[in-house]
N, C-alpha and C positions, 0 to 999 in steps of 0.2 A: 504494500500500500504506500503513495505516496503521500507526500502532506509540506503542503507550502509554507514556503516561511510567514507569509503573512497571517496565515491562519495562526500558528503559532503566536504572530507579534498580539493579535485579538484573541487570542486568549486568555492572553498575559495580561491584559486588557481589563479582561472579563472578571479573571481573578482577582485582580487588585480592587478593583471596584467591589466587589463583594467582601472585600477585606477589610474596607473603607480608605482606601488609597487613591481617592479621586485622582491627586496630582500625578502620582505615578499611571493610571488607567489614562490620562487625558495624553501624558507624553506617549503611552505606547501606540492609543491611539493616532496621534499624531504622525508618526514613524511610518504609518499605511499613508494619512492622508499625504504628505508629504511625498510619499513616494509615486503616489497618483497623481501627483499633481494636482491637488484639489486644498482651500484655504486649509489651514488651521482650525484646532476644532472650536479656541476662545476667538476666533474671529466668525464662525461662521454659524456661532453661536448669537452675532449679531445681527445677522441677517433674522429678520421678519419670519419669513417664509421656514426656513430650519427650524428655527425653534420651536414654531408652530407646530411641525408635523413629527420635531425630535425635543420636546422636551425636558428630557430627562437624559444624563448620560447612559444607560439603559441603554432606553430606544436609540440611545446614536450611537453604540458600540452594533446593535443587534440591526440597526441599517449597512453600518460599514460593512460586518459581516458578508449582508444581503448580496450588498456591491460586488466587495472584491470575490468573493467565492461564488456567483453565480454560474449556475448548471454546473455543479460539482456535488449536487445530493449533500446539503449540510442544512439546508433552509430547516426542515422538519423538526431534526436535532435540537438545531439552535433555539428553535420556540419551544421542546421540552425542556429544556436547561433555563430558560430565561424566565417561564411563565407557571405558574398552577393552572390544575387546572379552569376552577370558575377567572382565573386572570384571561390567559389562553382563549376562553370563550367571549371576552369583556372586547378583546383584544380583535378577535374575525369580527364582532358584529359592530364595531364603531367602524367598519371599512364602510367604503362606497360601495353601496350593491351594482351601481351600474360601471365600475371596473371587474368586475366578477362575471357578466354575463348574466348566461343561463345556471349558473352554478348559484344555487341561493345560501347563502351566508346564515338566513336563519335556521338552515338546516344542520348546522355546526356544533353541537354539544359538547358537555363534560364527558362524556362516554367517549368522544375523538380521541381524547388523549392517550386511552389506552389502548391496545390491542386485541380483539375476544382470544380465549383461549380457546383453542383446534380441538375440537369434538374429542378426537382421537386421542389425545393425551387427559383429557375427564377421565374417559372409559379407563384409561390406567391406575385412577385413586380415585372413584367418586366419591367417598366419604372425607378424602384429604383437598380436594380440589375446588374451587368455587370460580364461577364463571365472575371475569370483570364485570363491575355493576356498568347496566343500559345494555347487556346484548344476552 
């Protein structure tokens, strides 16, 4: 498996944030933006429009992600690691339904988050086994 440096640098990212090490999260983040050529995160923190739609360092570590590692299968991940589930759910239905399509957002649950469990592995401990609640 590979795995790019940047994803690494937003990790790094990730964890300090959770640490409470903004300053250190802001520079690592910075380190991607920088490399993309895109402002700084305290300056474009001032723009209007960012802040708006990333107000929280959070959301603007779990945008950058979005960015740099697109179609490389991590989007999914990243919103189990970032979100609960009733967050998770809070999270699809403030989107725009009409960027969605035909896909309806309010069809989106707490039950998404997890996986059902495969019939065929119940049948191995039904008494040790309980199906994820919603399926």
């Amino acid at each position: 498996m590979l795995i790019r440096y940047a994803d690494v640098i937003l990790m790094l990212a990730e964890v300090n944030l959770y640490l409470g090490d903004e300053a250190t999260a802001i520079g690592f983040l910075d380190q991607v933006r920088e490399r993309a050529k895109l402002p700084l995160y305290d300056v474009a923190k001032t723009n209007p429009v960012y802040s708006a739609k990333y107000p929280t360092l959070k959301l603007a570590i779990l945008h950058e992600r979005r960015v740099e590692l697109a179609f490389e299968n991590q989007r999914w991940f990243d919103l189990l690691r970032f979100f609960t589930p009733d967050e998770l759910t809070a999270y699809f239905r403030a989107k725009s339904q009409a960027d969605f399509g035909a896909a309806q957002l309010t069809n989106f649950g707490t039950k998404d988050y997890y996986y059902p469990i495969p019939f065929n592995e119940y049948k191995l401990n039904p008494a040790g086994m309980a199906q994820n609640p919603g399926y």
